[in-house]
Backbone bond lengths (Angstrom), bond angles and torsions (degrees), N, CA, C in turn:
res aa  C-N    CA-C-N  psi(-1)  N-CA   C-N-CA  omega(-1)  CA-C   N-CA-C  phi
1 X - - - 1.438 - - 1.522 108.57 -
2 X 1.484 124.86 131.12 1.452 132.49 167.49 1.364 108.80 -61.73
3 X 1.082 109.89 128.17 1.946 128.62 149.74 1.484 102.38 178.28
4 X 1.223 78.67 122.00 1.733 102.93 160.41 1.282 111.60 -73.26
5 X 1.653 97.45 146.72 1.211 111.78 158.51 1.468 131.94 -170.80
6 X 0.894 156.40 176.90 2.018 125.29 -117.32 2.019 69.55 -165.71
7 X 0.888 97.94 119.86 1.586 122.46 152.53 1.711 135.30 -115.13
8 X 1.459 107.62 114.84 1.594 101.78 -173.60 1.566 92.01 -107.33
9 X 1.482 118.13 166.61 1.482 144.03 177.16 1.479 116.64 -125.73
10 X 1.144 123.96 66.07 1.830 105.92 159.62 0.906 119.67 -99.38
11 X 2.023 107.16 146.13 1.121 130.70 -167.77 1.349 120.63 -167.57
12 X 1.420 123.25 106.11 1.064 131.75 -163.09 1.693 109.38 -54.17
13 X 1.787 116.29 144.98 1.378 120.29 160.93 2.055 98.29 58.04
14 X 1.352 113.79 42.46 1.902 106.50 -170.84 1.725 92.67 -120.36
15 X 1.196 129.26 21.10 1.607 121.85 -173.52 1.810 97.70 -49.21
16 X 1.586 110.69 -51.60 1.591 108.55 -164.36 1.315 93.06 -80.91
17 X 1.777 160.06 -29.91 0.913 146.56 -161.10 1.986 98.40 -81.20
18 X 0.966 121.81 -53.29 1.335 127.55 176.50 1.280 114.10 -71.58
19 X 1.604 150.98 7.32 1.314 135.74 -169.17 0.896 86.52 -97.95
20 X 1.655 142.02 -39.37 1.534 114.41 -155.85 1.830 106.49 -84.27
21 X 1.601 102.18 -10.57 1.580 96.06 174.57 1.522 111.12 -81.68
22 X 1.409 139.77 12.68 1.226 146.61 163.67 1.460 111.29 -80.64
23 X 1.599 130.46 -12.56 1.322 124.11 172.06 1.624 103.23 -110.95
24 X 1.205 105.96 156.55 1.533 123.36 151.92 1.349 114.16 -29.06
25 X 1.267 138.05 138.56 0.925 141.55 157.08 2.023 122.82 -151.33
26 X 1.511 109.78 120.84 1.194 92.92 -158.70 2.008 110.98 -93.52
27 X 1.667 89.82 4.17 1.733 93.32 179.42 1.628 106.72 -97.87
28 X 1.188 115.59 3.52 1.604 95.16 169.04 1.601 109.56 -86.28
29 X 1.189 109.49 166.72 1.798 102.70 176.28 1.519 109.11 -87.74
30 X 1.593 131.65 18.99 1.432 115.33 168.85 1.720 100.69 -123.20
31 X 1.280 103.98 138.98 1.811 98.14 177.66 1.291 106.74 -72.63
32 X 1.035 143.47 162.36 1.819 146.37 124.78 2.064 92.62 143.75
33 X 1.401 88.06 -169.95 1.451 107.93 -172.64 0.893 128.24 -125.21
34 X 1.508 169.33 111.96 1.913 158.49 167.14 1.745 86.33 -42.08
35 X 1.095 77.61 146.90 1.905 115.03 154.67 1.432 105.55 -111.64
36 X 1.552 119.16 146.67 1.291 110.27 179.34 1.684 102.41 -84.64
37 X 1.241 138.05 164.87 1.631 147.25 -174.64 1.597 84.64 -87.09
38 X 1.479 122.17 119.22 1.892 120.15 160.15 1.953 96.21 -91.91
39 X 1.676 103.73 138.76 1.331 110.91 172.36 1.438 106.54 -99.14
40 X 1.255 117.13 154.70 1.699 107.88 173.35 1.425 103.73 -66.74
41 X 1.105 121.58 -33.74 1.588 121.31 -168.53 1.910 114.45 -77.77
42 X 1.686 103.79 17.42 0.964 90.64 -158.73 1.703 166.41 99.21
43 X 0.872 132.69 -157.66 1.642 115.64 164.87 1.733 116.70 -72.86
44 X 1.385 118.78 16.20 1.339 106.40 -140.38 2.250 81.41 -114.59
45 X 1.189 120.48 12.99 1.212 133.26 174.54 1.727 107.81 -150.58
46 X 1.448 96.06 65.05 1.609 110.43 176.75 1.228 126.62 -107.64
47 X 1.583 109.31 40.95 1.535 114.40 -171.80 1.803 109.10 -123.89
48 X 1.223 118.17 -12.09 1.551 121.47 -168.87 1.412 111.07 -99.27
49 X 0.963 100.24 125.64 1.625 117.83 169.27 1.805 123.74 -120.91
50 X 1.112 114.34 131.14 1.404 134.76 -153.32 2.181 114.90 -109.79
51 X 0.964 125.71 126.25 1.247 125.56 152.06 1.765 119.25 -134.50
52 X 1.376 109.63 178.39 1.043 123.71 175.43 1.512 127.26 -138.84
53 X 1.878 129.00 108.65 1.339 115.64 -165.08 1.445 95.60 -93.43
54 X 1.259 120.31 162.93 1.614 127.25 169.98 1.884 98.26 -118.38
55 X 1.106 127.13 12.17 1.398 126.53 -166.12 1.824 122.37 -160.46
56 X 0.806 127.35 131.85 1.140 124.36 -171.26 1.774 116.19 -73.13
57 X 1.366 110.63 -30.53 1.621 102.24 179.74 1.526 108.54 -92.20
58 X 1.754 133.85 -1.23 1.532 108.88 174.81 1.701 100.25 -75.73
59 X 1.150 126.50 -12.25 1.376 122.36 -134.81 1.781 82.71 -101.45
60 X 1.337 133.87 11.18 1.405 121.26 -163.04 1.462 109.30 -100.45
61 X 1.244 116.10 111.15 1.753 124.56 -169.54 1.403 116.15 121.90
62 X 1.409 107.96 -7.27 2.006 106.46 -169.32 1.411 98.73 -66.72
63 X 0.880 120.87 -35.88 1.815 110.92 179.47 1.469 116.71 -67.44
64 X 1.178 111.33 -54.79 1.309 120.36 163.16 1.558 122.35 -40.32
65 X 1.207 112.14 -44.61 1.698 130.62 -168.68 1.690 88.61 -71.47
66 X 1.465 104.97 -49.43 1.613 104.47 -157.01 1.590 111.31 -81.97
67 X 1.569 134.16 -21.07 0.544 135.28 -178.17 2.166 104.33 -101.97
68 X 1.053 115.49 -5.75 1.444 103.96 139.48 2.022 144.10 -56.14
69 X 1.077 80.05 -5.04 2.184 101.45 -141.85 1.530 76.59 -77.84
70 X 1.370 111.87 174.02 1.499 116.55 171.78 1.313 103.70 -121.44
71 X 1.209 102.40 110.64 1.420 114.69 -166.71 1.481 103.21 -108.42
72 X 1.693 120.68 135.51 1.253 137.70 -174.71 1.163 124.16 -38.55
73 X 1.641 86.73 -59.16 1.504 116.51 -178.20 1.656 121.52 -138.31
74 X 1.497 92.97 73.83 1.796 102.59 -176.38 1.137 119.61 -50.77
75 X 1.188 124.95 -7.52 1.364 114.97 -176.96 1.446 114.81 -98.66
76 X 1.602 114.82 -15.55 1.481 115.81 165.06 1.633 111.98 -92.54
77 X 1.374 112.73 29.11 2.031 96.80 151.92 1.274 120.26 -113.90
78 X 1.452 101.59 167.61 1.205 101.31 -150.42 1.560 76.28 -155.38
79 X 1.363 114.40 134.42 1.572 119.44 172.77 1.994 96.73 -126.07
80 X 1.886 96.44 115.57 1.598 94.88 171.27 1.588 98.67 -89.44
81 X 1.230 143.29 135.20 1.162 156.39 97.10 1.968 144.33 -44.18
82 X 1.249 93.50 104.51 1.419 100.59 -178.67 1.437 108.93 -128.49
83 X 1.095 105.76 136.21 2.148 118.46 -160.55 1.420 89.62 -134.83
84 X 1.048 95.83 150.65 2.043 119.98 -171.52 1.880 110.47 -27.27
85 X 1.663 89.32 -51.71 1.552 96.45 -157.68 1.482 105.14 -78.39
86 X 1.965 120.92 3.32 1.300 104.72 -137.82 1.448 105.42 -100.53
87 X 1.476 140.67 155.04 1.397 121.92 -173.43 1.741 107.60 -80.35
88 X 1.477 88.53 -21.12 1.620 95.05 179.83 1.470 107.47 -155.60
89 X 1.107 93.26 179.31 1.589 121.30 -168.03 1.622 95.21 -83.54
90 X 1.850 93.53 130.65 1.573 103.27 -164.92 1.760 106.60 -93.25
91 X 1.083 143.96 122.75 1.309 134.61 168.77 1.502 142.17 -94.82
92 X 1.796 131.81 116.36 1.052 136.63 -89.30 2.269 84.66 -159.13
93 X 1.270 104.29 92.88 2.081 85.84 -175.93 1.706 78.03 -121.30
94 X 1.134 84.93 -167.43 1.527 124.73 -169.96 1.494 107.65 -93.05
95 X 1.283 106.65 105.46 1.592 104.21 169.61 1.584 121.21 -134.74
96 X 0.994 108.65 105.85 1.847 104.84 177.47 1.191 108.33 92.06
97 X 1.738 122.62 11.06 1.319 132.71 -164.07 1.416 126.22 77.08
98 X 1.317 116.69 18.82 1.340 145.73 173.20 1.754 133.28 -136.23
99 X 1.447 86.12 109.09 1.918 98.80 -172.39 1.924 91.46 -54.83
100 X 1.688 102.43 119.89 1.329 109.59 179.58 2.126 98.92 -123.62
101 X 1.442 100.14 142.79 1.615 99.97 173.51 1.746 98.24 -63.00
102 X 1.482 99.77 134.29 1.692 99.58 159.47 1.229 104.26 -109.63
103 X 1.592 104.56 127.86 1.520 127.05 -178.17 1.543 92.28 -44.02
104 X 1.848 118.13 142.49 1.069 114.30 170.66 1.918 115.86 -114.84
105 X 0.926 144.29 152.67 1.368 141.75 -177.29 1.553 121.39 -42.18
106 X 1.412 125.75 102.99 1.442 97.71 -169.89 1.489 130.57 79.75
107 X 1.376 100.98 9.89 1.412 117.28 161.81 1.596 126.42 -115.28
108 X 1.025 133.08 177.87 1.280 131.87 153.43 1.686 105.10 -162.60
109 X 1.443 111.43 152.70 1.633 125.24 169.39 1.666 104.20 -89.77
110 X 1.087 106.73 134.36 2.260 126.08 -173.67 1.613 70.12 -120.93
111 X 1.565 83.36 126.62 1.641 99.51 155.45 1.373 115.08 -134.19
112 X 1.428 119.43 119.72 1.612 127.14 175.00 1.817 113.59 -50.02
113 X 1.279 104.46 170.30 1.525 90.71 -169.71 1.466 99.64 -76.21
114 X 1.799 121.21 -151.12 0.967 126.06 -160.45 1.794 110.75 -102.96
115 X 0.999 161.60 140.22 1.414 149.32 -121.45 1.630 84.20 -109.61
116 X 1.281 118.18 154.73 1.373 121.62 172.57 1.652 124.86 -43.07
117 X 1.401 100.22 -42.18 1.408 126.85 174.25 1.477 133.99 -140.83
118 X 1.529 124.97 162.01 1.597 133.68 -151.05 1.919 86.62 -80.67
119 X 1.537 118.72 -12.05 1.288 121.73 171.62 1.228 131.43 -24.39
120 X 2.027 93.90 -45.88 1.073 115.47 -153.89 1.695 102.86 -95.33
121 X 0.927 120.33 162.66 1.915 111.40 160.42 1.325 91.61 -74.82
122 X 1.497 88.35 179.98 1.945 105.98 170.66 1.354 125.26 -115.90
123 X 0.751 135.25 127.76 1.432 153.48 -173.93 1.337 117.71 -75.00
124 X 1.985 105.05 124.90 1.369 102.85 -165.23 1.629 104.44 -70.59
125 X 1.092 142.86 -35.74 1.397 162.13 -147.34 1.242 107.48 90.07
126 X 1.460 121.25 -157.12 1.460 131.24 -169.34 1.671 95.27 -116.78
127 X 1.271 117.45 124.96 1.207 132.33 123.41 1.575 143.67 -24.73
128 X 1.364 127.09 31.71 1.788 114.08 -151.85 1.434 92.31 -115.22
129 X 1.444 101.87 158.98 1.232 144.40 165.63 1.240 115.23 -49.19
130 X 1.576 151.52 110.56 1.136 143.71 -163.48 1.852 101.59 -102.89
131 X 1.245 118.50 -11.38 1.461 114.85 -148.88 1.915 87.03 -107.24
132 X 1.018 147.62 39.17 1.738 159.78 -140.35 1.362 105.72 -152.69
133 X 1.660 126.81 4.98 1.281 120.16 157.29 1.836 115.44 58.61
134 X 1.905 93.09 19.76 1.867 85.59 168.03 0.994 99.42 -124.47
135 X 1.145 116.55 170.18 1.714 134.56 164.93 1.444 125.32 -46.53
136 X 1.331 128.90 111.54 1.330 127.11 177.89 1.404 120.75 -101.59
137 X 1.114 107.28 146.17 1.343 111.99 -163.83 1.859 109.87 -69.71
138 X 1.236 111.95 -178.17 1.780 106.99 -156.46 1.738 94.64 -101.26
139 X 0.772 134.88 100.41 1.739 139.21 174.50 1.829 99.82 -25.13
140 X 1.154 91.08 131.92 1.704 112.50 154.09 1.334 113.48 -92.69
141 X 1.590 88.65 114.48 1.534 98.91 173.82 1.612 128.53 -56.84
142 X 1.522 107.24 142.90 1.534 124.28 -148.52 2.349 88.76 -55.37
143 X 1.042 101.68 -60.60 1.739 99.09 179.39 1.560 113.54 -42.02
144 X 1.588 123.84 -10.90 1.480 125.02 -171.14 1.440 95.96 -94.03
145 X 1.174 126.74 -36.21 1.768 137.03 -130.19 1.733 79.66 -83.91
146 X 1.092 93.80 161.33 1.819 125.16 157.88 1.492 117.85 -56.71
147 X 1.359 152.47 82.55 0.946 152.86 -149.66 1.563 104.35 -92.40
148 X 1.083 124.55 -19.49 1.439 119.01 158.41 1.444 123.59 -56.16
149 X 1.534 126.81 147.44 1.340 115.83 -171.19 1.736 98.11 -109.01
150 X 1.766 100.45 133.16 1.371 101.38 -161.47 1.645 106.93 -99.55
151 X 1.417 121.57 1.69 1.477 115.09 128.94 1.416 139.23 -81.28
């Protein structure tokens, strides 16, 4: 299934934790690569790393993958996530040794129910803005939802 969606990585002091996610690799379970973030100023914004999915099933495990890594300083990542439907960019740190969404102000995640079958990938839900004066759709209850995690 098509949807884009644009993933950034910051993380303080991670050059060796992130280089090997800058190549191809066909044994991790998510396809694609980071780009490193260039600052105009130089080396002096050397912590962001960038991808882009066009599809919903390469992208299944990046959280998982990323929050395995041995990271220097776990407590400075931060994974932004933004997917086709989303009004914004979803935010994703390290807690308890697990990349968890932190609720953001004026947001909430709508999640559709669960797809007939494991056929399907899984769907992050929507990301939207609650404070925009439109109609939001009615939540699917947490026992309906897709219990697979579709990062």
């Amino acid at each position: 299934m098509s949807r884009i969606a644009e993933v950034i990585v910051l993380a303080l002091d991670a050059d060796e934790v992130m280089e090997p996610l800058t190549r191809d690799d066909e044994q991790r379970s998510w396809y694609g690569r980071f780009v490193r973030i260039q600052s105009q100023w130089g080396d002096s914004f050397a912590y962001g790393w960038a991808t882009e999915f066009n599809r919903m099933r390469p992208r299944a495990g990046l959280l998982k993958h990323l929050e395995s890594l041995p990271w220097p300083r776990p407590e400075s990542v931060q994974v932004l996530i933004h997917d086709e439907e989303d009004d914004c960019f979803g935010l994703w740190m390290i807690h308890d040794g697990r990349l968890t969404e932190i609720p953001l102000p004026r947001t909430q995640r709508f999640h559709d129910p669960a797809p007939p079958s494991e056929d399907y990938p899984p769907n992050p839900g929507y990301l939207w803005r609650t404070d925009l004066g439109r109609d939001l759709p009615e939540q699917t209850p947490s026992d309906l939802r897709d219990s697979r995690p579709a990062w």
